[in-house]
PDB file of N, CA, C, O and CB in Angstrom:
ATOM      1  N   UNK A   1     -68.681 -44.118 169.970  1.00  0.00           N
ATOM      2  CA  UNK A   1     -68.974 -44.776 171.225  1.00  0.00           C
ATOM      3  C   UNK A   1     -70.242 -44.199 171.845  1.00  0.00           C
ATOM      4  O   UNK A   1     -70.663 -43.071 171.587  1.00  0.00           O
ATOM      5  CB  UNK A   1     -67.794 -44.640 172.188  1.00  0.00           C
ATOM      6  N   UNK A   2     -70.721 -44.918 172.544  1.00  0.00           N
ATOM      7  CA  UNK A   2     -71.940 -44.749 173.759  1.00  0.00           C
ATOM      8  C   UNK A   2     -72.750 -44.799 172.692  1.00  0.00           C
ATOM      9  O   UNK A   2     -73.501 -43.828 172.785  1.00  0.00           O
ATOM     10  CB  UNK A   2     -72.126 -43.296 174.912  1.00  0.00           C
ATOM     11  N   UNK A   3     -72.976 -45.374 171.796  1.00  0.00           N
ATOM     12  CA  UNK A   3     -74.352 -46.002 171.041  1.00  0.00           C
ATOM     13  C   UNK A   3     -75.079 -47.160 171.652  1.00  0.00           C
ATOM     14  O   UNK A   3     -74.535 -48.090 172.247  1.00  0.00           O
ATOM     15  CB  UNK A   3     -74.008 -46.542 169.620  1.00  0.00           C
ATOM     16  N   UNK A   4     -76.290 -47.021 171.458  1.00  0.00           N
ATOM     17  CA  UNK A   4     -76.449 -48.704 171.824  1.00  0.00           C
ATOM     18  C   UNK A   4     -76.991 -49.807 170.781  1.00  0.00           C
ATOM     19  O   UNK A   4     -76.340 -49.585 169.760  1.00  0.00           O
ATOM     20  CB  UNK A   4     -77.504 -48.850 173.025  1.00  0.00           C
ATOM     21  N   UNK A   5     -77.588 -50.548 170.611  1.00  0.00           N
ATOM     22  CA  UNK A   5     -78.219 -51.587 169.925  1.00  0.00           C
ATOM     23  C   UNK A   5     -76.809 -51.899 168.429  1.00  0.00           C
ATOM     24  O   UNK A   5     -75.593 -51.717 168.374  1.00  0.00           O
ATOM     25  CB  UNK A   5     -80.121 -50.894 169.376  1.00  0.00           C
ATOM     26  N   UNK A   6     -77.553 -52.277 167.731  1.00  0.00           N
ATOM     27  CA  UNK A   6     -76.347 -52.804 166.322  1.00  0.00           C
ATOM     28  C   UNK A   6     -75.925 -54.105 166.892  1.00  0.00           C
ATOM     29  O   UNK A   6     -76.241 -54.572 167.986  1.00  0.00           O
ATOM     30  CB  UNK A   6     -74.646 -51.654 165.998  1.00  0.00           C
ATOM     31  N   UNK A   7     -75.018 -54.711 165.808  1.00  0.00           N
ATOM     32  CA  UNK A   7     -74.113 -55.613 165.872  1.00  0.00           C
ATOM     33  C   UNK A   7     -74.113 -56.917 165.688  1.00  0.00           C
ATOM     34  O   UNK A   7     -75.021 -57.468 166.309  1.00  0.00           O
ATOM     35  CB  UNK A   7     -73.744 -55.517 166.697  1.00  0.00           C
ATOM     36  N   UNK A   8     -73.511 -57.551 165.134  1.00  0.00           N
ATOM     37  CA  UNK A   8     -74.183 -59.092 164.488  1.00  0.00           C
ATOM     38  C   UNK A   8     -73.303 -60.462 165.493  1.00  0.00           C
ATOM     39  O   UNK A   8     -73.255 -60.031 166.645  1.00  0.00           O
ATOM     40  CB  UNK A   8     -73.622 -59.287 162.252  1.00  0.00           C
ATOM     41  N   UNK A   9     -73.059 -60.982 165.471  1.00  0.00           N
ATOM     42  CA  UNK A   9     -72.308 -62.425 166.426  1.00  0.00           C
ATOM     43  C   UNK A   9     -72.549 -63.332 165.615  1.00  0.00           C
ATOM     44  O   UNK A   9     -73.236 -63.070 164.628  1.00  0.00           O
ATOM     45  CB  UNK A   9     -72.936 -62.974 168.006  1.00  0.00           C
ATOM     46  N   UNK A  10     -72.078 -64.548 165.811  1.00  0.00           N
ATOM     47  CA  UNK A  10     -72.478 -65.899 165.119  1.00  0.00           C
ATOM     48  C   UNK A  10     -71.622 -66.893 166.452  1.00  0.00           C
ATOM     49  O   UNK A  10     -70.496 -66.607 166.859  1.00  0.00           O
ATOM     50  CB  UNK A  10     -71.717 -66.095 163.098  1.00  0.00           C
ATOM     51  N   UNK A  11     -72.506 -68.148 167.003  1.00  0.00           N
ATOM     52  CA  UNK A  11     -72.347 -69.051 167.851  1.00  0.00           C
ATOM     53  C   UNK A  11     -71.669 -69.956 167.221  1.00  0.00           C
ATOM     54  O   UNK A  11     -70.649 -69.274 167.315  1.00  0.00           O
ATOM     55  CB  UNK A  11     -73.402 -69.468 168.399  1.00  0.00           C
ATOM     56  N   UNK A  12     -71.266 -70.980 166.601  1.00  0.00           N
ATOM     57  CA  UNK A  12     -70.763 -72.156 166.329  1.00  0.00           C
ATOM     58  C   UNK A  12     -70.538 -73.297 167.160  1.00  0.00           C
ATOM     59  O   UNK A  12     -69.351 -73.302 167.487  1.00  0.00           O
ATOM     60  CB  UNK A  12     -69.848 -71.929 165.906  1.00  0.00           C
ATOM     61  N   UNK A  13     -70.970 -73.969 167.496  1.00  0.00           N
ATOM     62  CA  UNK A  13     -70.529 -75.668 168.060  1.00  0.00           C
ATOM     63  C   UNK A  13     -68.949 -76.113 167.866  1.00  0.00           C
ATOM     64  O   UNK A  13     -68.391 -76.190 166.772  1.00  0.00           O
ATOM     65  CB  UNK A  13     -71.470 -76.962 167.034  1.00  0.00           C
ATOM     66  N   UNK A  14     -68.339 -76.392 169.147  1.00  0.00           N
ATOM     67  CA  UNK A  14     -66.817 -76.232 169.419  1.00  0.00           C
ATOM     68  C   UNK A  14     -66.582 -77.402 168.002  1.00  0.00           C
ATOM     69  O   UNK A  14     -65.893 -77.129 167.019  1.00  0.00           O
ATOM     70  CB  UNK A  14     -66.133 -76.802 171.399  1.00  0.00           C
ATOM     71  N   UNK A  15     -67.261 -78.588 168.187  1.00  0.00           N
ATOM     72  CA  UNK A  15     -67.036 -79.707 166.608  1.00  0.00           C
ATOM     73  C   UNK A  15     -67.101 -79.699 165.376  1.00  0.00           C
ATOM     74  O   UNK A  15     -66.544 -80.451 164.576  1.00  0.00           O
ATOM     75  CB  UNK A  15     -67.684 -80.569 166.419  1.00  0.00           C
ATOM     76  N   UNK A  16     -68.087 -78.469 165.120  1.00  0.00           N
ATOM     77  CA  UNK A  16     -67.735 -78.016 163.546  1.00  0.00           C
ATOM     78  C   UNK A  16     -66.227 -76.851 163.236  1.00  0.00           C
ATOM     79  O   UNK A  16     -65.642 -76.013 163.923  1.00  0.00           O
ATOM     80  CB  UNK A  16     -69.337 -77.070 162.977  1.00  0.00           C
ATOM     81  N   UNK A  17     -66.094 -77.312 162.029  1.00  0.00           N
ATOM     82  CA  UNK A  17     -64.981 -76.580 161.537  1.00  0.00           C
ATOM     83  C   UNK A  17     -65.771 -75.284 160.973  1.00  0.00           C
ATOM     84  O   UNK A  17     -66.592 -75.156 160.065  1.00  0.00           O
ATOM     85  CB  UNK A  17     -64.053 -77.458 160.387  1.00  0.00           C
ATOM     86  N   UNK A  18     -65.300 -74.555 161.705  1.00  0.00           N
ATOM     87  CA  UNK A  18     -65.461 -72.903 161.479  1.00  0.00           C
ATOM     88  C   UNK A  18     -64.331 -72.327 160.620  1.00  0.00           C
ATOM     89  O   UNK A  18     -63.260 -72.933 160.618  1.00  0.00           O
ATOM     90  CB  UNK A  18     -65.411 -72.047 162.957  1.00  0.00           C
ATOM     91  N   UNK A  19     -64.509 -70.877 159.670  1.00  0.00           N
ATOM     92  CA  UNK A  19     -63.481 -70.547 159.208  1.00  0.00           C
ATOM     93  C   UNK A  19     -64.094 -69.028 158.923  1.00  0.00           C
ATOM     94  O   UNK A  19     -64.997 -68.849 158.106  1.00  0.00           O
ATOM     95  CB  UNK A  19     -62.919 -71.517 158.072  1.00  0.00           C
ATOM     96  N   UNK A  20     -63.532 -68.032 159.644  1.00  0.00           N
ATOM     97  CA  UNK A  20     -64.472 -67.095 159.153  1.00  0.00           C
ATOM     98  C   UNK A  20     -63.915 -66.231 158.361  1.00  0.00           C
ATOM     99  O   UNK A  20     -62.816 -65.786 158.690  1.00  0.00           O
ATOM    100  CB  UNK A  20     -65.123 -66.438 160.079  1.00  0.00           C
ATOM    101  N   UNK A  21     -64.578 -65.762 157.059  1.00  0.00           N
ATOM    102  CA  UNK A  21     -64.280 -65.381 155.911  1.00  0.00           C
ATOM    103  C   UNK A  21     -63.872 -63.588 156.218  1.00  0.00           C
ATOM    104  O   UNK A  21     -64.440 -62.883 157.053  1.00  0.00           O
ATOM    105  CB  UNK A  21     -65.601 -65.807 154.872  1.00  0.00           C
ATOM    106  N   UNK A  22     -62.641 -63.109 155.199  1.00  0.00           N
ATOM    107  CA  UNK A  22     -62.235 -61.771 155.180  1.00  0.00           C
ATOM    108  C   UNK A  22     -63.084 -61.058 153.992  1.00  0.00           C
ATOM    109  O   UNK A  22     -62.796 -61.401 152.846  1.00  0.00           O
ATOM    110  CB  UNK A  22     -60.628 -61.687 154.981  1.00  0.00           C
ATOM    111  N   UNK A  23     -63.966 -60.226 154.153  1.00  0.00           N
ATOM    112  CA  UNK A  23     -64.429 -59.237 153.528  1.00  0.00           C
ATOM    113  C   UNK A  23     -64.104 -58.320 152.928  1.00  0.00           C
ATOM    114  O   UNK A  23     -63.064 -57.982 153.493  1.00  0.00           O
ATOM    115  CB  UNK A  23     -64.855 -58.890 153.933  1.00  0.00           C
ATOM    116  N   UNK A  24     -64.337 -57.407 151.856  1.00  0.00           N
ATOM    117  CA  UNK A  24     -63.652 -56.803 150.966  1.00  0.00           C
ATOM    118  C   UNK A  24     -63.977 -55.084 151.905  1.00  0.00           C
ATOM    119  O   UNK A  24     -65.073 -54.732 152.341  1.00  0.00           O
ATOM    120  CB  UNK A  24     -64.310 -57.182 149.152  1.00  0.00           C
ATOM    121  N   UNK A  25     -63.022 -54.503 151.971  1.00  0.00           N
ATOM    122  CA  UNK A  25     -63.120 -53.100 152.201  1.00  0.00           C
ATOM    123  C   UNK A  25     -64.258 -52.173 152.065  1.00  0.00           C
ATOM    124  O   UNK A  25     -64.623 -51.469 153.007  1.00  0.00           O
ATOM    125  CB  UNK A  25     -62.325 -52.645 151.527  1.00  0.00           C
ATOM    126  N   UNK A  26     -64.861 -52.160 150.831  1.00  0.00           N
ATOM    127  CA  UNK A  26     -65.665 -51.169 150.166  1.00  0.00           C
ATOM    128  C   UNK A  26     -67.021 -51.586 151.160  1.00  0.00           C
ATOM    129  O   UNK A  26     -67.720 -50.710 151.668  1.00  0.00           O
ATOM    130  CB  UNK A  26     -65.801 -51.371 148.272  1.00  0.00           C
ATOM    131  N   UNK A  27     -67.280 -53.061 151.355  1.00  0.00           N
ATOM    132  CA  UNK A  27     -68.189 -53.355 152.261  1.00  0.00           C
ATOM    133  C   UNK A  27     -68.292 -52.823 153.407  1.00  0.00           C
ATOM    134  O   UNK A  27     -67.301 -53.141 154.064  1.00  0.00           O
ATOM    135  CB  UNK A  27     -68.172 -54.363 152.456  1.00  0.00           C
ATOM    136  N   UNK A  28     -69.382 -51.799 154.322  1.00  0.00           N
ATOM    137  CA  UNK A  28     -69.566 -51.210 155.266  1.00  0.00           C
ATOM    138  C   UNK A  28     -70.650 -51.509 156.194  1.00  0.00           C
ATOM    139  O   UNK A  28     -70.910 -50.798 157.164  1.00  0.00           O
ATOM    140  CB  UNK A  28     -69.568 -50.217 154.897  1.00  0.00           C
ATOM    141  N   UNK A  29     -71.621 -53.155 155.708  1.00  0.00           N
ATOM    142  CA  UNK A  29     -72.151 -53.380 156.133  1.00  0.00           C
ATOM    143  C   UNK A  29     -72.106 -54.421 157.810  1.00  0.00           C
ATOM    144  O   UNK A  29     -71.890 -55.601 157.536  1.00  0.00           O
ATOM    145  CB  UNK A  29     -72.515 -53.474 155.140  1.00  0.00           C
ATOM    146  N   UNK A  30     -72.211 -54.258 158.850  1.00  0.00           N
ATOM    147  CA  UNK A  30     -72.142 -54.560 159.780  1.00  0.00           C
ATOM    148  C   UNK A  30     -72.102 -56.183 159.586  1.00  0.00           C
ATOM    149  O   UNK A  30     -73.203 -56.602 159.229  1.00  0.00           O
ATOM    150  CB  UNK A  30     -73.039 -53.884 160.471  1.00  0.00           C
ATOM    151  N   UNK A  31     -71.294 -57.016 159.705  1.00  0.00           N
ATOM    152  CA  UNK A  31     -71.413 -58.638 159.567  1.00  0.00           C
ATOM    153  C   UNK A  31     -70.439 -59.421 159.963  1.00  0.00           C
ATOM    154  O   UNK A  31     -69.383 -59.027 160.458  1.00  0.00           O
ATOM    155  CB  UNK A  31     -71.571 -59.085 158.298  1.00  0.00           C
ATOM    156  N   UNK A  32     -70.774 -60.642 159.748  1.00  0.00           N
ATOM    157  CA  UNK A  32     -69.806 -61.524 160.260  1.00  0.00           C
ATOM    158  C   UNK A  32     -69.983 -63.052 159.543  1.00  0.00           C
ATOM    159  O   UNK A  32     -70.731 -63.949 159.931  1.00  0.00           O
ATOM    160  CB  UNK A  32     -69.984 -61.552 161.892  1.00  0.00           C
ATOM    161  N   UNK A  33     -68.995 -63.075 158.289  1.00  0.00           N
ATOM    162  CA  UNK A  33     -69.323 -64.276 157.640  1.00  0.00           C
ATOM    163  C   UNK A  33     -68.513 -65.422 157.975  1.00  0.00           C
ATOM    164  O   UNK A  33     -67.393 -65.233 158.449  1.00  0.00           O
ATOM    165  CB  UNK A  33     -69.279 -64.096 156.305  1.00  0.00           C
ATOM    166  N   UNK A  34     -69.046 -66.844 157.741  1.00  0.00           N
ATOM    167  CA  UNK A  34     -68.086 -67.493 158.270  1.00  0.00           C
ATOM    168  C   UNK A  34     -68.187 -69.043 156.959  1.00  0.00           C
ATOM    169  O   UNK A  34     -68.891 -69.007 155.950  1.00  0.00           O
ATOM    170  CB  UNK A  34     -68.460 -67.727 160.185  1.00  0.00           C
ATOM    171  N   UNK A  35     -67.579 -69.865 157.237  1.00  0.00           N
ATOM    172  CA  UNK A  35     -67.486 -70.531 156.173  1.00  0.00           C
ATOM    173  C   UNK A  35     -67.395 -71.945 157.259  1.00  0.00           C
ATOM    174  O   UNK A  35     -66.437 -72.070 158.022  1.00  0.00           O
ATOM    175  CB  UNK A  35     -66.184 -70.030 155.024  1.00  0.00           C
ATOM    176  N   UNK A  36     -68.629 -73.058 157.198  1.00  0.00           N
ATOM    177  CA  UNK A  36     -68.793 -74.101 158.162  1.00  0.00           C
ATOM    178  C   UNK A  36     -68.664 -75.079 157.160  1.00  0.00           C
ATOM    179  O   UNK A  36     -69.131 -75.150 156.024  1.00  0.00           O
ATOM    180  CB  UNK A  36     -70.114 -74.141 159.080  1.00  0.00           C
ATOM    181  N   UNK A  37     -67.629 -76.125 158.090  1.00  0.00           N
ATOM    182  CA  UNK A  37     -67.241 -77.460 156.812  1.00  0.00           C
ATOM    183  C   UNK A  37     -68.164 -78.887 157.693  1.00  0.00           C
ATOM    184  O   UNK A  37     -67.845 -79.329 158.797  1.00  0.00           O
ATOM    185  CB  UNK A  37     -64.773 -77.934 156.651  1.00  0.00           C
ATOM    186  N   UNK A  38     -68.997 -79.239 157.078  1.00  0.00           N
ATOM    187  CA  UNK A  38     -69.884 -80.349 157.829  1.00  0.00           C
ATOM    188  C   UNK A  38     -69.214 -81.346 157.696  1.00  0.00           C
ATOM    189  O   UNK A  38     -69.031 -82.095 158.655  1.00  0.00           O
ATOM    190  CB  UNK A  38     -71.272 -80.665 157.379  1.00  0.00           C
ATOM    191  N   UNK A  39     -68.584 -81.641 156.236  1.00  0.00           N
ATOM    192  CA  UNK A  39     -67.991 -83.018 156.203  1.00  0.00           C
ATOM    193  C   UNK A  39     -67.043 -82.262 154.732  1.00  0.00           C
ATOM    194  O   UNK A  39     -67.082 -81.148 154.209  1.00  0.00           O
ATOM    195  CB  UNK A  39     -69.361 -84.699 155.959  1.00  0.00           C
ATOM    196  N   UNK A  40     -66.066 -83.801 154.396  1.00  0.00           N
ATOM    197  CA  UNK A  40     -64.741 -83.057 153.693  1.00  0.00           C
ATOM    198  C   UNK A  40     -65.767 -82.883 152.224  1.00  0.00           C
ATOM    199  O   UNK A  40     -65.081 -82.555 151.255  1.00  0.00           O
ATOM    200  CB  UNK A  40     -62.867 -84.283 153.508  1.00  0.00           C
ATOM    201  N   UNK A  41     -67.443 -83.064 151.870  1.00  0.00           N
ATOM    202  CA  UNK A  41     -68.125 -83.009 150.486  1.00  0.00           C
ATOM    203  C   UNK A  41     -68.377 -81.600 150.740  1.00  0.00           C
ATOM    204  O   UNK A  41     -68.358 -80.831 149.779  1.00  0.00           O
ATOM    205  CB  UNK A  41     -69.521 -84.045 150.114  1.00  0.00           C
ATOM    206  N   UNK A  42     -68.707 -80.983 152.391  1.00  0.00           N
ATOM    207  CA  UNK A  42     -70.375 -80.447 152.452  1.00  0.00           C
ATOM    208  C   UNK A  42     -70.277 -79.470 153.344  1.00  0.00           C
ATOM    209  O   UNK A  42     -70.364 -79.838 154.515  1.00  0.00           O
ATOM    210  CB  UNK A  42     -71.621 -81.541 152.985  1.00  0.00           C
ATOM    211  N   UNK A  43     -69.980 -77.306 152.972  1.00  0.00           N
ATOM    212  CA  UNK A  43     -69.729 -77.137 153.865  1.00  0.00           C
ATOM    213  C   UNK A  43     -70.903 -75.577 153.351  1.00  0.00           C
ATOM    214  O   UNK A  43     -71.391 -75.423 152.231  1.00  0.00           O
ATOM    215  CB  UNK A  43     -68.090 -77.350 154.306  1.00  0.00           C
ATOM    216  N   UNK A  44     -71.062 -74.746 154.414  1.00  0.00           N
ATOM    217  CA  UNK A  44     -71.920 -73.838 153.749  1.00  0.00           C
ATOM    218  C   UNK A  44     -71.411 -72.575 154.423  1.00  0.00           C
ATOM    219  O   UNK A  44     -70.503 -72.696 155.245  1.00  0.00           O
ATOM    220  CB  UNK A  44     -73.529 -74.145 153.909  1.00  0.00           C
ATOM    221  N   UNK A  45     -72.105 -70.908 154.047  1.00  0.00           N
ATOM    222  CA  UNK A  45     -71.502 -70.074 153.894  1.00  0.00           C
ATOM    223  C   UNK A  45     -72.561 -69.187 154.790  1.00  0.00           C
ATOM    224  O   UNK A  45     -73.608 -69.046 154.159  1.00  0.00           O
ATOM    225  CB  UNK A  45     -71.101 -69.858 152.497  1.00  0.00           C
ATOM    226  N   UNK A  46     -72.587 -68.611 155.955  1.00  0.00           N
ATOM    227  CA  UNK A  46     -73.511 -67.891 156.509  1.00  0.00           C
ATOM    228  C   UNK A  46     -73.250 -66.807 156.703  1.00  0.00           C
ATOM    229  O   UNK A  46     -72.347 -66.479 157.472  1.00  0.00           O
ATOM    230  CB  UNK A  46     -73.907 -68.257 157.412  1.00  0.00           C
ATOM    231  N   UNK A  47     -73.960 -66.003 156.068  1.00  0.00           N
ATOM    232  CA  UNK A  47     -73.578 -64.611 156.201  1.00  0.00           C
ATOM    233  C   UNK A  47     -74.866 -63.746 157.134  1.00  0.00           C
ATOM    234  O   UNK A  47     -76.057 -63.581 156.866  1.00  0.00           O
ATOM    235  CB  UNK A  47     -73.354 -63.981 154.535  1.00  0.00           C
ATOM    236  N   UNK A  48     -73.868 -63.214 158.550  1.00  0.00           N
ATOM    237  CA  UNK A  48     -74.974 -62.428 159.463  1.00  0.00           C
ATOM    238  C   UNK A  48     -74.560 -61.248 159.059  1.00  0.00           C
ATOM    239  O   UNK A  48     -73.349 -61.107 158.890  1.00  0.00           O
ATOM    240  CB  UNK A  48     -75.014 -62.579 161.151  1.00  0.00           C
ATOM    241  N   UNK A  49     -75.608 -59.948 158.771  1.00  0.00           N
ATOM    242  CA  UNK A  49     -75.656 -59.175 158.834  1.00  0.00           C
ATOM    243  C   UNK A  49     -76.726 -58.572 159.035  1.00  0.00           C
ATOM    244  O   UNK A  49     -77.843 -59.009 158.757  1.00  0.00           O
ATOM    245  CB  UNK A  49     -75.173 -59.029 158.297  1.00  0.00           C
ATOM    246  N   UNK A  50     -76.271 -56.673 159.935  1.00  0.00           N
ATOM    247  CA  UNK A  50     -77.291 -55.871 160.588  1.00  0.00           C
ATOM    248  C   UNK A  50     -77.020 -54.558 159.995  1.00  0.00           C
ATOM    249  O   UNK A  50     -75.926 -53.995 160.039  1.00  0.00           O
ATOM    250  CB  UNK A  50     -77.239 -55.875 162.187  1.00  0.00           C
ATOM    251  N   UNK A  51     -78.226 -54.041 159.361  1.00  0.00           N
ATOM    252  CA  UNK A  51     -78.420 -52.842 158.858  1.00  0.00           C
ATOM    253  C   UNK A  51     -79.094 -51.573 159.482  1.00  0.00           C
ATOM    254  O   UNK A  51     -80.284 -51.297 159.329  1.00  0.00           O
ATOM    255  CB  UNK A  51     -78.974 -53.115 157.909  1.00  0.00           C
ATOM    256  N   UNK A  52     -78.090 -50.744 160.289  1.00  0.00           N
ATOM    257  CA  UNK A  52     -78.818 -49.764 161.013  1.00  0.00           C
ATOM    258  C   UNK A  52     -79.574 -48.902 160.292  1.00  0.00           C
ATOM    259  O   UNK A  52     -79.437 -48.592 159.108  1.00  0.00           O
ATOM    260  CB  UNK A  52     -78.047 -49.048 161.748  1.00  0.00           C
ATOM    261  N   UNK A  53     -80.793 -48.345 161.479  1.00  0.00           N
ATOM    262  CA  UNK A  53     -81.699 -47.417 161.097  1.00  0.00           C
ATOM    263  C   UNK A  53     -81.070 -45.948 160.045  1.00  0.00           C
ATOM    264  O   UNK A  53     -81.742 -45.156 159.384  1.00  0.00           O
ATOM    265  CB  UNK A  53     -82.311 -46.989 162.564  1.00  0.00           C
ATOM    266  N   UNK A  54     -79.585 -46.012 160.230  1.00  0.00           N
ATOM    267  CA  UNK A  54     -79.512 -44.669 159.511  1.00  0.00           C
ATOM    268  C   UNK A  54     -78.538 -45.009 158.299  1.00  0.00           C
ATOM    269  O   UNK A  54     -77.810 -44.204 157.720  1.00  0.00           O
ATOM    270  CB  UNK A  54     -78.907 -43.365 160.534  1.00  0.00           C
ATOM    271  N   UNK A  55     -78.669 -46.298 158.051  1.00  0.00           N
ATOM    272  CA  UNK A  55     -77.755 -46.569 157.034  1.00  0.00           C
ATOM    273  C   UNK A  55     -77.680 -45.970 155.731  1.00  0.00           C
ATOM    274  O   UNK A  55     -78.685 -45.461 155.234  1.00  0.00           O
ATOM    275  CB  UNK A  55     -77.836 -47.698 156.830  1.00  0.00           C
ATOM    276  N   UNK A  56     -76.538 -45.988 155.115  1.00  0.00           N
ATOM    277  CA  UNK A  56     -76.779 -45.468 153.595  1.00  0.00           C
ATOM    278  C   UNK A  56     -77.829 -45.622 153.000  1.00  0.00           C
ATOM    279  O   UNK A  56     -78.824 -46.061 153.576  1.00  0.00           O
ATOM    280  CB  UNK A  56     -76.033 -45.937 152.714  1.00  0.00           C
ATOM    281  N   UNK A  57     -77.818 -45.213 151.426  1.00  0.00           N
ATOM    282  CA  UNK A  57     -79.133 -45.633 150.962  1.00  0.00           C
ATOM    283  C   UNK A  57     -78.478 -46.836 149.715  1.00  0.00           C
ATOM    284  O   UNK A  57     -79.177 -47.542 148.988  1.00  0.00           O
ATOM    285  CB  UNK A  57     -80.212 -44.089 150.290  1.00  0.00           C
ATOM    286  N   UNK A  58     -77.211 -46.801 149.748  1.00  0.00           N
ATOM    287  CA  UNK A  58     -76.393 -47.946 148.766  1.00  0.00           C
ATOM    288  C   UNK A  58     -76.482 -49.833 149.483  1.00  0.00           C
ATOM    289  O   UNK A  58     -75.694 -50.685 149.074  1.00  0.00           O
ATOM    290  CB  UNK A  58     -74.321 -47.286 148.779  1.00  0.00           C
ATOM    291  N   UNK A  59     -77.585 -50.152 150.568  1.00  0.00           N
ATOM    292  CA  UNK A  59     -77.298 -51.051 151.489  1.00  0.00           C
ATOM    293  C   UNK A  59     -77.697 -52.297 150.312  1.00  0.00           C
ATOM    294  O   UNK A  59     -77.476 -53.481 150.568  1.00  0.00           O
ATOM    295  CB  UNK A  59     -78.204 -50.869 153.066  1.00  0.00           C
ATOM    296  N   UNK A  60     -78.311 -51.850 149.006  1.00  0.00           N
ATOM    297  CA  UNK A  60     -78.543 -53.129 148.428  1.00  0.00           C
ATOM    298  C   UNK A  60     -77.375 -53.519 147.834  1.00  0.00           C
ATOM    299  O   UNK A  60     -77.024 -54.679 148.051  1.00  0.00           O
ATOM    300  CB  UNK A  60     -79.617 -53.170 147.498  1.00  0.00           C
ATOM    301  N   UNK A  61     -76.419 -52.562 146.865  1.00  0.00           N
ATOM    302  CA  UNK A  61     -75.455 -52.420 146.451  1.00  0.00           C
ATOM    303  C   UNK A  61     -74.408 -53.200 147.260  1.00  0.00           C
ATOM    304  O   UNK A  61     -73.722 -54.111 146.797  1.00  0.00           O
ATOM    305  CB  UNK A  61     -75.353 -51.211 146.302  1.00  0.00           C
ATOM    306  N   UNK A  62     -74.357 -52.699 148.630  1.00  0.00           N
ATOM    307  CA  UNK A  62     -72.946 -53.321 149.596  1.00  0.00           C
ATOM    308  C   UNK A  62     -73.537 -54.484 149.940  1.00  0.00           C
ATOM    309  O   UNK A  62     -72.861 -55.091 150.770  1.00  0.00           O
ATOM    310  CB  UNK A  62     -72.355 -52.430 151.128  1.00  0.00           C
ATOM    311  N   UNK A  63     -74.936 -55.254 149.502  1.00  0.00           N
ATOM    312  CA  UNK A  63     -75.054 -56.704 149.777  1.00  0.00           C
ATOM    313  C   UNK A  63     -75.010 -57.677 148.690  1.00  0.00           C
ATOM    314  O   UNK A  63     -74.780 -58.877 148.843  1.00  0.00           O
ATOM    315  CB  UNK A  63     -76.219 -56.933 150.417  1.00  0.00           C
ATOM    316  N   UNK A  64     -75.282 -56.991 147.400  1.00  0.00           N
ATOM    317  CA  UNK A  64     -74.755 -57.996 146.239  1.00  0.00           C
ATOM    318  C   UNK A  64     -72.778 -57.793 145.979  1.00  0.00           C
ATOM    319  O   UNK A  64     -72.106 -58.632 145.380  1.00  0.00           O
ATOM    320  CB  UNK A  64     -75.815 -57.418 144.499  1.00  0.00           C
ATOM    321  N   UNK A  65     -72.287 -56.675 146.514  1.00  0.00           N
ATOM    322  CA  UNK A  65     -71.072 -57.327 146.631  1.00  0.00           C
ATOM    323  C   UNK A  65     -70.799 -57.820 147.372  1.00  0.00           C
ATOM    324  O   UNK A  65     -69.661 -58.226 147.134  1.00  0.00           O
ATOM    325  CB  UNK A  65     -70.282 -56.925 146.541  1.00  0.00           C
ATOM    326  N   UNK A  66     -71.247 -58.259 148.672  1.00  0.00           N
ATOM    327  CA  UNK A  66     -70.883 -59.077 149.672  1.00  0.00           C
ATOM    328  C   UNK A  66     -71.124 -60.476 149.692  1.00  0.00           C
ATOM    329  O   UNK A  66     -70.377 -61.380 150.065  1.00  0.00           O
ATOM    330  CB  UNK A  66     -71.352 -58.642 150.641  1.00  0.00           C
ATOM    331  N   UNK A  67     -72.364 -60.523 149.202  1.00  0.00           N
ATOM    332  CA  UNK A  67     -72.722 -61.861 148.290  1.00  0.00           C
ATOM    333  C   UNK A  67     -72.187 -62.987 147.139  1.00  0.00           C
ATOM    334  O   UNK A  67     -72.132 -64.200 146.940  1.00  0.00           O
ATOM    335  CB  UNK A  67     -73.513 -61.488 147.741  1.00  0.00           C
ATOM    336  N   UNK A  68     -71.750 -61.371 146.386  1.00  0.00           N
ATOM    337  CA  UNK A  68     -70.808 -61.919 145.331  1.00  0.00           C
ATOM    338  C   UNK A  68     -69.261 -62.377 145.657  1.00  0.00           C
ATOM    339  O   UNK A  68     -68.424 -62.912 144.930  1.00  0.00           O
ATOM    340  CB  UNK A  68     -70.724 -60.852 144.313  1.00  0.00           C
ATOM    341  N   UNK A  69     -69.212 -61.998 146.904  1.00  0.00           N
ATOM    342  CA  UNK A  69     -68.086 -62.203 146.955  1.00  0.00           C
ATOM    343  C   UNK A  69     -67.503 -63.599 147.660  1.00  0.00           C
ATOM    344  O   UNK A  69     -66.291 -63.807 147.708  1.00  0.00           O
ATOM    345  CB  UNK A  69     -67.719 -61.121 147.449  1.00  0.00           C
TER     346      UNK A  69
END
């Protein structure tokens, strides 16, 4: 506590179908993914994330599994 800055959010429009996705453990990267359905063909996958100044040095690592996942 009493840090300041960090932290990711995501807005959504009350009419789209939002669904926001559970992340795997090992991931430590600050985020917030969510899974938006435009129509029942067409829906896409946004992944916010924020990488602090003192982060590991594994931050590429914890984004191709987060990716991959």
């Amino acid at each position: 506590m009493g840090k300041r800055g960090g932290g990711v959010i995501v807005y959504v429009k009350k009419h789209l179908v939002c669904t926001q996705l559970s992340i795997p453990k090992e991931v430590e990267l600050e985020n917030v993914s969510v899974k938006i359905s435009l129509s029942q063909e067409m829906s896409l996958t946004l992944i916010c994330l924020y990488r602090p100044p003192k982060a590991k040095n594994n931050f590429y690592e914890q984004l191709q599994t987060l990716i991959k996942y």
